[in-house]
N, C-alpha and C positions, 0 to 999 in steps of 0.2 A: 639520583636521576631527577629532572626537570619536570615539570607537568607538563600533559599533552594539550593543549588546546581545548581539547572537549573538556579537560578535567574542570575548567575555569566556569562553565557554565553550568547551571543547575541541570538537575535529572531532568526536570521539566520542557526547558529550553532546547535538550540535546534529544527530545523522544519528540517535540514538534519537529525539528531539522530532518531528524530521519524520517519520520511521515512525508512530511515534505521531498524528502528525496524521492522515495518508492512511488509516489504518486506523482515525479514531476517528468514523469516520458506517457508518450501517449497511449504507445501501445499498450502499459499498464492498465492507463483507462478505458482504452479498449476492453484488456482480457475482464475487467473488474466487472465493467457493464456486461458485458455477455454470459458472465456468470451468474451477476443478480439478474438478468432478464430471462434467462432459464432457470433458476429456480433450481437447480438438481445437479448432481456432480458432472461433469463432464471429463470425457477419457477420449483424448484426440482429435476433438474436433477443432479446435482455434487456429491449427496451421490455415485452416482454408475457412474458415470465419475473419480472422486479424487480420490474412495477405503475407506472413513473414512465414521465413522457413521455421524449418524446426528446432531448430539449434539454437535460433532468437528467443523464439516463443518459452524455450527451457529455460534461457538464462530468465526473459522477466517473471517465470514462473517462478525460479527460484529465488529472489527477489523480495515480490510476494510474501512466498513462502516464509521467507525468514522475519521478515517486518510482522508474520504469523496472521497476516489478513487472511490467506487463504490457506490451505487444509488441502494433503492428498494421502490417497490409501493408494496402495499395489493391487493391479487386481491383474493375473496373467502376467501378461507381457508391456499392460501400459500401464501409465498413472493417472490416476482420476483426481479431478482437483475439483474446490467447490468456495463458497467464501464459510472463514471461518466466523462466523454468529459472533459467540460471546469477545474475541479478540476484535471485529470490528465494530460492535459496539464501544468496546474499549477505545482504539482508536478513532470514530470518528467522533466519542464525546470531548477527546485531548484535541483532535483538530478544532471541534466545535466552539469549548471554551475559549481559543486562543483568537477563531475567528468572528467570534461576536463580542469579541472585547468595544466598550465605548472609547471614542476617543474623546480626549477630554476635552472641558467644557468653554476652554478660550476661543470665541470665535474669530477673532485675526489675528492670527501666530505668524503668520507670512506672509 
């Protein structure tokens, strides 16, 4: 079998791409910010916080979820979701280093 495309690039290269992915629709940053500016789990409220149905809101949740920025528990009959701490520390120091790279030091390249 052939290599996939992803295989060609580093771990590092392919975990910025997928950050990048999770984070390149809005409604993500929507749900992200409404969770860091509440502070505390939330169960149900973002249908009528974001504006999208519910069916949306699950898909970018799970989304999220898998990229493992955010965290939910069962609780009844919904799901509470919240940002997960120690995972987006982790990702936003991988976003962090890749966007404070210098560029180098030629000042007319083009």
């Amino acid at each position: 079998m052939g290599l996939t495309k992803a295989e060609i690039f580093t771990e590092e290269q392919n975990e910025i791409a997928s950050i990048a992915k999770v984070l390149g629709h809005p409604a993500r940053i929507a749900i992200l910010q409404y969770l860091f500016k509440t502070e505390a789990c939330i169960c149900g409220d973002l249908v009528s916080e974001i504006g999208l149905a519910q069916p949306t809101i699950s898909q970018h949740l799970k989304e999220l979820k898998n990229m493992g920025i955010i965290k939910g528990t069962i609780e009844g009959t919904s799901v509470c979701y919240c940002i997960d701490k120690d995972n987006w520390q982790r990702v936003s120091g991988t976003l962090g280093v890749f966007i404070n790279k210098k560029p180098f030091s030629i000042d007319d390249c083009c």
